[in-house]
SERO-4910 file (N, C-alpha, C, O; in steps of 0.05 Angstrom, whole numbers):
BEGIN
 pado doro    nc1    nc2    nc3   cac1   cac2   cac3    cc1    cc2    cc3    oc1    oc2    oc3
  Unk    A     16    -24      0      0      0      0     17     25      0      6     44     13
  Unk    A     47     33    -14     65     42      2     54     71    -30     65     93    -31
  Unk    A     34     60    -49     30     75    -69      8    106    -66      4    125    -82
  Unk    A     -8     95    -25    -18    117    -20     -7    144    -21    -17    163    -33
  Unk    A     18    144     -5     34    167     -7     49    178    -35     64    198    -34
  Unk    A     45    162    -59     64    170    -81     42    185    -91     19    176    -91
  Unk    A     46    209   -100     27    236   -116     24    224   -144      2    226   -155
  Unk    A     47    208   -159     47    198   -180     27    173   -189     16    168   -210
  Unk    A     27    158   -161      6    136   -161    -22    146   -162    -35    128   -172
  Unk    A    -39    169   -156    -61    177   -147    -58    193   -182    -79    195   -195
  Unk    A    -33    201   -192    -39    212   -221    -53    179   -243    -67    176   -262
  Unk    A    -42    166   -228    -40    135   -250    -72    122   -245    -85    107   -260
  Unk    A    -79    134   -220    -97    123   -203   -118    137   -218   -134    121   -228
  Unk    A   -121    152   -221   -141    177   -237   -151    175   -270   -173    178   -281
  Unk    A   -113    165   -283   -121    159   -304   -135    141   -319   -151    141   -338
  Unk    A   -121    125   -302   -132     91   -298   -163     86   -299   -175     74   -317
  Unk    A   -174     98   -272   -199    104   -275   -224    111   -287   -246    101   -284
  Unk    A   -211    138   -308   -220    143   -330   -219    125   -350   -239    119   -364
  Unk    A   -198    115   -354   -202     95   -379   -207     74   -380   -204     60   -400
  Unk    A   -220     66   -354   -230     36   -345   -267     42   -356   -283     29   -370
  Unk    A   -270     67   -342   -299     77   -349   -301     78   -373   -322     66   -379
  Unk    A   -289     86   -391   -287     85   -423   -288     66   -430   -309     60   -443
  Unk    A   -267     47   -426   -266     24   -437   -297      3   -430   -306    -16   -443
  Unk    A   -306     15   -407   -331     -4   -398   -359     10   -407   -381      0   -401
  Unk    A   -358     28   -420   -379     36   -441   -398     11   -451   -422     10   -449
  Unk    A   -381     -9   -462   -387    -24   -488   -398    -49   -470   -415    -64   -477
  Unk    A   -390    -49   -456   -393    -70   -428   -426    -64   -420   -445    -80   -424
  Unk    A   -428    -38   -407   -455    -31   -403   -477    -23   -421   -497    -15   -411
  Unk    A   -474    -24   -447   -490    -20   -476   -495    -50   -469   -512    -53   -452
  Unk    A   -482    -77   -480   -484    -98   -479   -502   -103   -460   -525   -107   -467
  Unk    A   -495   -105   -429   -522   -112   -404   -545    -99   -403   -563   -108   -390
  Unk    A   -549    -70   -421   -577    -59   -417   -587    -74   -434   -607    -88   -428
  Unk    A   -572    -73   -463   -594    -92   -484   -607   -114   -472   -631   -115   -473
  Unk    A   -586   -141   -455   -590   -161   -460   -607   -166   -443   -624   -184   -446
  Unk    A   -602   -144   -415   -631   -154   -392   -662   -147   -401   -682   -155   -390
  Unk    A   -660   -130   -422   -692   -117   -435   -701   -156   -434   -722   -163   -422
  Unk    A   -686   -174   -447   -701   -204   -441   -717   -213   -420   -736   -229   -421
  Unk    A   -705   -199   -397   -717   -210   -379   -744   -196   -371   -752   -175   -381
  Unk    A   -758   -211   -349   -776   -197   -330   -770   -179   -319   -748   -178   -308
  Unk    A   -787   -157   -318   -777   -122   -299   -771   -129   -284   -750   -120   -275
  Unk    A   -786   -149   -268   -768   -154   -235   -743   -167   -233   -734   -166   -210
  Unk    A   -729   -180   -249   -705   -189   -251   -688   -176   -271   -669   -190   -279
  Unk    A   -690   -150   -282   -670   -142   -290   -652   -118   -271   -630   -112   -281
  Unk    A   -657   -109   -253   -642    -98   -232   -627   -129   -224   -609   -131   -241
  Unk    A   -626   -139   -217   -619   -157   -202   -591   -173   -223   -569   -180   -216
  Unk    A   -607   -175   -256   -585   -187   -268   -569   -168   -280   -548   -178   -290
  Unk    A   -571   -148   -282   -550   -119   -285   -530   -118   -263   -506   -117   -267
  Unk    A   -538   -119   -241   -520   -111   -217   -499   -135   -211   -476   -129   -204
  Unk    A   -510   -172   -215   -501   -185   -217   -478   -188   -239   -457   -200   -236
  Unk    A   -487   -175   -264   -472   -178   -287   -453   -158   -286   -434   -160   -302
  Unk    A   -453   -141   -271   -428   -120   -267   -409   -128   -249   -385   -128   -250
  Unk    A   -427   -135   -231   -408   -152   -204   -391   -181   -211   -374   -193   -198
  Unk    A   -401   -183   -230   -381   -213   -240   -364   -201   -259   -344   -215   -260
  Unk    A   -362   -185   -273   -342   -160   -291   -323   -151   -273   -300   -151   -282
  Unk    A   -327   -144   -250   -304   -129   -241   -293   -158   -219   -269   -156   -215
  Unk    A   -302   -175   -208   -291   -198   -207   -270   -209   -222   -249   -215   -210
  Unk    A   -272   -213   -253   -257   -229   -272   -239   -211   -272   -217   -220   -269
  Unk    A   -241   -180   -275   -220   -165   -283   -204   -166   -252   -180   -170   -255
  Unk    A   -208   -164   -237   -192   -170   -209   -172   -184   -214   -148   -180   -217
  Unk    A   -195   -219   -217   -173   -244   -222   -158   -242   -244   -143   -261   -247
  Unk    A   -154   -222   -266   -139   -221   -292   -116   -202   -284    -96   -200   -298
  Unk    A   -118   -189   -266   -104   -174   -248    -78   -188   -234    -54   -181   -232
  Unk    A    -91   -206   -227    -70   -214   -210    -59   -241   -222    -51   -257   -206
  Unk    A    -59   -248   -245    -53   -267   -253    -33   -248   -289    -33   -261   -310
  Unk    A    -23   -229   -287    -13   -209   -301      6   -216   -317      9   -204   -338
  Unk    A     26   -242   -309     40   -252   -316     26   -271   -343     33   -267   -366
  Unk    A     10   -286   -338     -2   -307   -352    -26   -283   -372    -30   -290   -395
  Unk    A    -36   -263   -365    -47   -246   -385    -21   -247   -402    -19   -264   -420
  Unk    A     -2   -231   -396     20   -228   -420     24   -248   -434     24   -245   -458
  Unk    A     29   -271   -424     39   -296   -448      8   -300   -463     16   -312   -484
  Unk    A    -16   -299   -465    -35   -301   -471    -29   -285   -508    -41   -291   -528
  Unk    A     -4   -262   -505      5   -250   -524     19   -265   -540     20   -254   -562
  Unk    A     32   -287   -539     45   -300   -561     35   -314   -576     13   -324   -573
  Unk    A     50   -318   -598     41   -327   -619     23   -367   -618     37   -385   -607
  Unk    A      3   -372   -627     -6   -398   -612     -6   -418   -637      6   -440   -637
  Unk    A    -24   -406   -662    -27   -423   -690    -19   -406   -712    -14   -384   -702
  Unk    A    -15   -406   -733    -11   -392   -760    -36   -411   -782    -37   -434   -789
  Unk    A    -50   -392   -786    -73   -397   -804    -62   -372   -827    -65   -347   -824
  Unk    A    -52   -383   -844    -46   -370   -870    -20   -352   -866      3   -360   -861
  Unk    A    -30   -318   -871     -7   -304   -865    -10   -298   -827      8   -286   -816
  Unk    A    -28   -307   -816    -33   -297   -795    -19   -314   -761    -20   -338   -755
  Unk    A    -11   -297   -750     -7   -313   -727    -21   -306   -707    -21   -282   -701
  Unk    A    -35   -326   -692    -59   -314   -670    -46   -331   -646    -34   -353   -646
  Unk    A    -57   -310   -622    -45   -320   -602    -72   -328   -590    -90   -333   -606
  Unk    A    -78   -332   -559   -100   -343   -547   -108   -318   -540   -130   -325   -531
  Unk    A   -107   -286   -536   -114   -257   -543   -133   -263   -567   -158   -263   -568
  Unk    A   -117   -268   -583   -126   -260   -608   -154   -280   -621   -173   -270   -632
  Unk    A   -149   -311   -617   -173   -323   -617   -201   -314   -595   -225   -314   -599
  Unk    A   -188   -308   -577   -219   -296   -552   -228   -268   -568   -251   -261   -570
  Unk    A   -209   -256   -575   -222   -220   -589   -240   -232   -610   -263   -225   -614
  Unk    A   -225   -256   -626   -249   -267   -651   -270   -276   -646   -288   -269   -661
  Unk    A   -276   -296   -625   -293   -303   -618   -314   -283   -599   -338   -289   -599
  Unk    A   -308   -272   -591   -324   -254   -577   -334   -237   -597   -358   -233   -600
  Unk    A   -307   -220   -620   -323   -208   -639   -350   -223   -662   -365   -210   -677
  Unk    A   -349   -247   -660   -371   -259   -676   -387   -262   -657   -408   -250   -663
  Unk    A   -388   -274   -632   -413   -274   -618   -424   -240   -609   -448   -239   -608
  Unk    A   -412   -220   -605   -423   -191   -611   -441   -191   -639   -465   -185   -640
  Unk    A   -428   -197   -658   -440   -195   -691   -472   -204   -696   -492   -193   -705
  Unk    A   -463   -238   -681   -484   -251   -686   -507   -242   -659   -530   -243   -667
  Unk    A   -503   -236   -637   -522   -228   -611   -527   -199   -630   -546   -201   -646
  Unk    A   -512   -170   -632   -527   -159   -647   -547   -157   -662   -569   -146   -659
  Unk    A   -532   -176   -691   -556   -184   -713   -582   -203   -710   -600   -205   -727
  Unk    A   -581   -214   -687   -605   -229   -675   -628   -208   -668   -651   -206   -675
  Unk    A   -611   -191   -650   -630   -167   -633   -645   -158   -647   -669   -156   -642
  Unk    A   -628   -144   -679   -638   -123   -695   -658   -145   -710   -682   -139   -714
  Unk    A   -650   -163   -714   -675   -178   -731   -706   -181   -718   -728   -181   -731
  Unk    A   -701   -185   -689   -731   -185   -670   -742   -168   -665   -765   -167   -656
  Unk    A   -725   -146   -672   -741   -115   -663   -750   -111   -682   -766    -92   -680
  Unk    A   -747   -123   -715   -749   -105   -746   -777   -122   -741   -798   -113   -750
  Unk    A   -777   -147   -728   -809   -170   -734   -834   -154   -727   -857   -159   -734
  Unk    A   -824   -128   -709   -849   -113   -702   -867   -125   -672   -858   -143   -657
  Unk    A   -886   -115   -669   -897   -126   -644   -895   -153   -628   -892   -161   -605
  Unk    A   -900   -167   -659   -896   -204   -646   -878   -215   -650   -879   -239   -656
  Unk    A   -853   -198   -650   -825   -211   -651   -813   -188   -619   -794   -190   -605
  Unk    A   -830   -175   -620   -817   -168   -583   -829   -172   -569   -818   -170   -547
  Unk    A   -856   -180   -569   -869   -196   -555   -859   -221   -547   -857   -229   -523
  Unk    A   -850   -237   -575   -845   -267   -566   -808   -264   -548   -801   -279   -530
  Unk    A   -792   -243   -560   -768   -246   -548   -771   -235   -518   -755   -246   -502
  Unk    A   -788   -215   -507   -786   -205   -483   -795   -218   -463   -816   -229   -465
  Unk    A   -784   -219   -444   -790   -233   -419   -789   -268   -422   -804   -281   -407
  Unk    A   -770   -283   -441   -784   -300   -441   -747   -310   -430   -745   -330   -416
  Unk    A   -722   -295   -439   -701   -321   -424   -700   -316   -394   -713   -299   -382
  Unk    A   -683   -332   -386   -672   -341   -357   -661   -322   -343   -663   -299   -352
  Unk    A   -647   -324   -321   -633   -301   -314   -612   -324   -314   -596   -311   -327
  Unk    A   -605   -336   -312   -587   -359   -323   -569   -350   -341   -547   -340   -341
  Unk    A   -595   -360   -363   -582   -357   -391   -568   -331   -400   -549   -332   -415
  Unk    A   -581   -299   -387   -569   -279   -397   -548   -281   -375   -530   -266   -383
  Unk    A   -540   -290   -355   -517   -279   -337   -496   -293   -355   -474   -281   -359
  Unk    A   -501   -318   -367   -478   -328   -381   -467   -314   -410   -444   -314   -417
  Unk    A   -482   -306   -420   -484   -286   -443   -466   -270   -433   -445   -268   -446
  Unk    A   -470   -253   -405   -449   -224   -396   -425   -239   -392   -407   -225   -400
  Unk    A   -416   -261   -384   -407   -273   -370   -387   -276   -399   -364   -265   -398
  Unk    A   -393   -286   -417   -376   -291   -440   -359   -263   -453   -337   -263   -463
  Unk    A   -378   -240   -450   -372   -217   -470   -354   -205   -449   -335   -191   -458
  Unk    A   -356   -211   -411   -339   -192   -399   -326   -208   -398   -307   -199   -385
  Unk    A   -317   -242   -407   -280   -246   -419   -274   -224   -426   -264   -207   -411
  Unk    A   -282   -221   -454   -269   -204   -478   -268   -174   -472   -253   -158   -483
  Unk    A   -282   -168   -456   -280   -138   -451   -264   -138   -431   -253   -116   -429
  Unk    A   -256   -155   -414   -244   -147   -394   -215   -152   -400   -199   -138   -387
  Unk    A   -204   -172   -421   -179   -170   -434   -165   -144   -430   -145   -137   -416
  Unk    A   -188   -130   -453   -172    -98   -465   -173    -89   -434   -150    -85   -426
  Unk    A   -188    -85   -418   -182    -65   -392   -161    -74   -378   -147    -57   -367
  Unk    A   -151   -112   -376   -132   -107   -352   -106    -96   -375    -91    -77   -372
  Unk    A   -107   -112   -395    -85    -98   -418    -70    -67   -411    -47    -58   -406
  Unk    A    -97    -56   -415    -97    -34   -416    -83    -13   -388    -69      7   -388
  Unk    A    -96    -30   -366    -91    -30   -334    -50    -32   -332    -32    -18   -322
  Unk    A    -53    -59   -348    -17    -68   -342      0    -47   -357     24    -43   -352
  Unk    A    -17    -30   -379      8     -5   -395     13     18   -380     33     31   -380
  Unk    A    -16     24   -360    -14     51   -347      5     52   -324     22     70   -320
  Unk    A      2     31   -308      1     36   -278     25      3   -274     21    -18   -286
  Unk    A     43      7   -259     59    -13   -237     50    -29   -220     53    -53   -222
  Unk    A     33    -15   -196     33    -16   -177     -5    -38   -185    -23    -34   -202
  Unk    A      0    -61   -158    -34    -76   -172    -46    -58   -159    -64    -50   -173
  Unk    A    -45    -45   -135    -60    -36   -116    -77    -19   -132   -101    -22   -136
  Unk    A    -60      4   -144    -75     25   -159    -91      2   -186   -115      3   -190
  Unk    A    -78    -12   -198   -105    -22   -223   -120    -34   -205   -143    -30   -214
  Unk    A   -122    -51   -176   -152    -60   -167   -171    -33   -162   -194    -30   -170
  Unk    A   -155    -14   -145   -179      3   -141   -186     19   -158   -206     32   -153
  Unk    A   -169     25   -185   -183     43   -214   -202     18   -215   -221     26   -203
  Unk    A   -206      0   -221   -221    -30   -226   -249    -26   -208   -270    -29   -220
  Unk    A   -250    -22   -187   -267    -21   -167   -286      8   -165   -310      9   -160
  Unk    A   -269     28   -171   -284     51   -174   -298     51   -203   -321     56   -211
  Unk    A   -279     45   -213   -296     46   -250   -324     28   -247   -345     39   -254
  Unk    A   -325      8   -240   -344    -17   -238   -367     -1   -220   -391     -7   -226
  Unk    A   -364     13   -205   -381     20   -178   -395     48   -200   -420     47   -201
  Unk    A   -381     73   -216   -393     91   -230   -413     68   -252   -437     72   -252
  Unk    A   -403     46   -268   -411     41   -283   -445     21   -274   -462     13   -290
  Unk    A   -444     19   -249   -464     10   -232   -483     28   -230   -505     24   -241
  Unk    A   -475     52   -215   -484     74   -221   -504     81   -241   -527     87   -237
  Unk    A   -490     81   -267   -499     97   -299   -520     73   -302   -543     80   -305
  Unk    A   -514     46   -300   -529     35   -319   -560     24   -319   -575     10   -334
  Unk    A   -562     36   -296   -590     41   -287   -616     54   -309   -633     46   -324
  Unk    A   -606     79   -298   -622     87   -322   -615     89   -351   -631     98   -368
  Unk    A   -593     83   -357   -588     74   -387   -609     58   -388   -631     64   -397
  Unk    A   -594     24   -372   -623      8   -383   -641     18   -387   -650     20   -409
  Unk    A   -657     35   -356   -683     45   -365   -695     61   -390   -719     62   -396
  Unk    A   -670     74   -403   -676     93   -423   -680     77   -450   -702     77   -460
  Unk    A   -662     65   -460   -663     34   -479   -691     24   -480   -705     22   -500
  Unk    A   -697     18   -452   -719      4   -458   -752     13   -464   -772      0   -470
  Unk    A   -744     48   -459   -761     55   -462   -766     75   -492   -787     87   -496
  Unk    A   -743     75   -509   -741     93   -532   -730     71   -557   -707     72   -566
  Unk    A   -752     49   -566   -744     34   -594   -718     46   -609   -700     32   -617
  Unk    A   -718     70   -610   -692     88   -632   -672     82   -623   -653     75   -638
  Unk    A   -669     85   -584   -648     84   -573   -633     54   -578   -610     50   -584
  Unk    A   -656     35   -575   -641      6   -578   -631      0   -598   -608     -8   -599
  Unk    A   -650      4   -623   -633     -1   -649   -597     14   -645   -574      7   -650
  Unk    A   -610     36   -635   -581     53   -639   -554     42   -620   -530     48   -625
  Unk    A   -562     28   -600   -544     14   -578   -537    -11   -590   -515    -21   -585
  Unk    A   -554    -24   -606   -555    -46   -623   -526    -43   -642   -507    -59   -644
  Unk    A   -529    -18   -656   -515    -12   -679   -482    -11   -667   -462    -18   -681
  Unk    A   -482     -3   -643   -460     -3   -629   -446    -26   -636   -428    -34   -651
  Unk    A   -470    -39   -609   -454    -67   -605   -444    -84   -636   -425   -100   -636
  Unk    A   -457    -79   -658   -445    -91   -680   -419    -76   -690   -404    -91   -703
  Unk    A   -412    -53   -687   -393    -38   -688   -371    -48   -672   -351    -56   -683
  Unk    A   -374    -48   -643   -356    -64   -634   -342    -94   -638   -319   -103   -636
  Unk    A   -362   -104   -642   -363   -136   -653   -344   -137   -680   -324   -151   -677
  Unk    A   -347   -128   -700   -330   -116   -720   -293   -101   -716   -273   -101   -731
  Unk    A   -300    -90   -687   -265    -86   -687   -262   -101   -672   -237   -102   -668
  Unk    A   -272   -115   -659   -259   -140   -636   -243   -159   -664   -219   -163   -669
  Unk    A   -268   -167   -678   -259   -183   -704   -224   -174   -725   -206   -186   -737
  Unk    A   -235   -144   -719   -208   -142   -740   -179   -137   -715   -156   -133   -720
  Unk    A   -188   -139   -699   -157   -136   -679   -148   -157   -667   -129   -160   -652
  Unk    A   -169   -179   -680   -162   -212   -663   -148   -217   -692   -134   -237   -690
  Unk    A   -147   -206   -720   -131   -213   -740   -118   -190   -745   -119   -186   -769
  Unk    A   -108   -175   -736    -80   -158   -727    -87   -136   -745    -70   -127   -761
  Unk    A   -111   -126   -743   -115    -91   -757   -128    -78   -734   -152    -78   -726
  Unk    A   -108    -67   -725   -123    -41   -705   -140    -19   -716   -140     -6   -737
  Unk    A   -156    -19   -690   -175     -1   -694   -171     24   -674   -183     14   -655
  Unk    A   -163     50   -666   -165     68   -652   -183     64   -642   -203     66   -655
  Unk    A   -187     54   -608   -210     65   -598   -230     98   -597   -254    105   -593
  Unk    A   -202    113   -603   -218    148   -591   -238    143   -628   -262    148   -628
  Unk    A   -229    137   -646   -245    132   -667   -271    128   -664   -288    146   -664
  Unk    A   -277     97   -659   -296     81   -652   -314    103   -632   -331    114   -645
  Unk    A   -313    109   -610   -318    130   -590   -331    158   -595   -350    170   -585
  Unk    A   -316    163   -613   -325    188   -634   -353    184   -652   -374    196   -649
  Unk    A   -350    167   -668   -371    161   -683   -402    148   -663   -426    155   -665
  Unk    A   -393    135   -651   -403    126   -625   -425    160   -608   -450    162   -607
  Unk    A   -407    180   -597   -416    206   -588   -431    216   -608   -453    225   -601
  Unk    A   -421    218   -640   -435    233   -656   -464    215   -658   -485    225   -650
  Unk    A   -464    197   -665   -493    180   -662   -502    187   -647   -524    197   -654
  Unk    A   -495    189   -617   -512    194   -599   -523    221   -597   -545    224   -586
  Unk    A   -508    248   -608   -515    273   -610   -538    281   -630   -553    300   -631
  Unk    A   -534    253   -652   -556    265   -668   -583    251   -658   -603    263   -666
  Unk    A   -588    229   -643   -605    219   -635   -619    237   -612   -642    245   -613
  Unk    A   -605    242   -597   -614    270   -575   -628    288   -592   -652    288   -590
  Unk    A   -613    305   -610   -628    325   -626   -663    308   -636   -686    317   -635
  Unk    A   -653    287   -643   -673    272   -658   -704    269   -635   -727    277   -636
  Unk    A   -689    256   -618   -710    266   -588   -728    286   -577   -752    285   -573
  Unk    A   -713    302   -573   -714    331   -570   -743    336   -584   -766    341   -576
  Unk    A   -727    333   -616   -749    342   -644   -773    338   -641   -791    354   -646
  Unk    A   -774    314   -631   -802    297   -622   -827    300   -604   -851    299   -605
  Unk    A   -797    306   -580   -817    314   -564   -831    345   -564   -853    351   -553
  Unk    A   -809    363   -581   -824    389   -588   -841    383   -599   -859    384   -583
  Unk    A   -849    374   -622   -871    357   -634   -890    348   -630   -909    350   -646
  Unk    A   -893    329   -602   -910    321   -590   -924    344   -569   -948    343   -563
  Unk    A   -903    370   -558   -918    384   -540   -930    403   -560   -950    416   -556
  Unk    A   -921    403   -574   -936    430   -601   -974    414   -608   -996    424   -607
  Unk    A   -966    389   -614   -997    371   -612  -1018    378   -596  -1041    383   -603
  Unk    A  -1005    377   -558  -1024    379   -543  -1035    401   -546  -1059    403   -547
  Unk    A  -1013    433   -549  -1027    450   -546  -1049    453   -564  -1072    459   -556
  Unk    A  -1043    448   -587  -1066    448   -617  -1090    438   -610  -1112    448   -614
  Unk    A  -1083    409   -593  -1110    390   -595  -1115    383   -559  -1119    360   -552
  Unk    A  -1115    402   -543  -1117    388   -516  -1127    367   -503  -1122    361   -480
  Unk    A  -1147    350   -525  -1163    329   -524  -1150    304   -543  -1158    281   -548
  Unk    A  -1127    318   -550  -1113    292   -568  -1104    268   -553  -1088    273   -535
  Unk    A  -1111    239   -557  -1095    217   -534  -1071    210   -556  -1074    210   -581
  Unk    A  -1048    204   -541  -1027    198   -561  -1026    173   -565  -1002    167   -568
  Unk    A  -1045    148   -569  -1047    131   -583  -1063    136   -602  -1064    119   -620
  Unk    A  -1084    163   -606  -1098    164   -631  -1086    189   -650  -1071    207   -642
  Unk    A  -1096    186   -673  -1083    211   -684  -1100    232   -687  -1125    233   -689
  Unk    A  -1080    255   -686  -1096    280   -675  -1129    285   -705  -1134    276   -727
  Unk    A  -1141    302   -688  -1155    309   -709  -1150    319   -733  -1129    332   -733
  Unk    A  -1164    319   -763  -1161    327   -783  -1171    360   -786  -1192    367   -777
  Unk    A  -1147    381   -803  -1150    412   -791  -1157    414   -819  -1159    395   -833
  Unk    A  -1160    439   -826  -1166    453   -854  -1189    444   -866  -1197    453   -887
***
């Protein structure tokens, strides 16, 4: 603990932090989608669980730092490529993102009786193992990421512990918001296939800039806000017009 008193450790401690939260963005897009499966009364429960087993693994990947690194060497050569056991988990994780994405977007496009039949109907089981698989893969890049900033484990457990505890925090009403704005999901949807896609191309050795990904990521989200916004000006401009309008019917015919 001798890293309390170093000013430099609490700089590492800080940064760390931040980029644990960043990095766990994609982490918490993923658990809002996947608990909308469940029953309202069990998705608090499998969110909080599914975060709490996230910052678990990344603990144990923590302290096992040595065996993360060799995880970096080279394992098979499939053509020009050499993949290590990194690099097969980024692939595999990036196809199961691809394919859990393209599933989602397909049940939501079926219209009423394709979210009817998908909602409420898996386990809390089955989705904890779902988080359970993707926070492998996500949690790679963080301790990775953890072992470039910082020396000291003390400071990556507790950047690890605070990040996990904000991201506990946020994902509350994310879920809630997701589940309550169709636009928003497709659009969290679109993510997660975005991500799924550079997991894929960095498990076969083409990097992708995260601040990139992130960017495009913010701008989506800025125009969807506006898009919001639009709407709901829209909708309050209605009431005034028609004070008797219900917003499952359409307003009266004018002119």
């Amino acid at each position: 603990m001798d890293w309390i008193t170093n000013p430099e450790a609490w700089v590492a401690l800080l940064t760390l932090t931040v980029m644990e939260i960043v990095l766990g963005i994609d982490n918490v897009v993923f658990i809002s989608v996947l608990v909308q499966r469940l029953p309202a009364d069990a998705r608090d429960r499998a969110r909080t669980i599914g975060l709490g087993l996230a910052m678990v693994m990344r603990i144990a990947l923590l302290l096992t730092i040595s065996w993360i690194v060799g995880l970096s060497q080279p394992l098979v050569t499939i053509g020009d490529y050499e993949l290590s056991v990194r690099d097969l988990i980024l692939i595999g994780g990036g196809l199961f993102l691809i394919w859990k994405a393209t599933t989602e977007v397909h049940e939501a496009l079926e219209g009423d009786e394709g979210r009817q039949a998908a909602q409420g109907t898996a386990t809390t089981g089955a989705v904890l193992a779902q988080i359970v698989v993707l926070d492998i893969v996500f949690s790679l890049d963080s301790v990775l990421t953890a072992v470039g900033m910082a020396n000291d484990i003390g400071v990556m457990v507790t950047a690890v512990i605070i990040a996990v505890g904000v991201m506990l925090f946020a994902s509350g009403p994310i879920s809630r918001f997701v589940h309550e704005h169709p636009t928003v999901k497709m659009l969290a949807l679109s993510f997660l296939l975005l991500i799924g896609v550079t997991l894929l191309a960095d498990g076969f050795g083409v990097h992708v800039e995260k601040g990139y990904i992130y960017a495009a990521m913010g701008f989506a989200v800025f125009v969807e806000a506006l898009n919001l916004y639009a709407r709901r000006g829209r909708e309050r401009r209605t009431v005034r017009l028609h004070p008797t309008f219900v917003k499952d019917e359409p307003p009266p015919a004018t002119g």
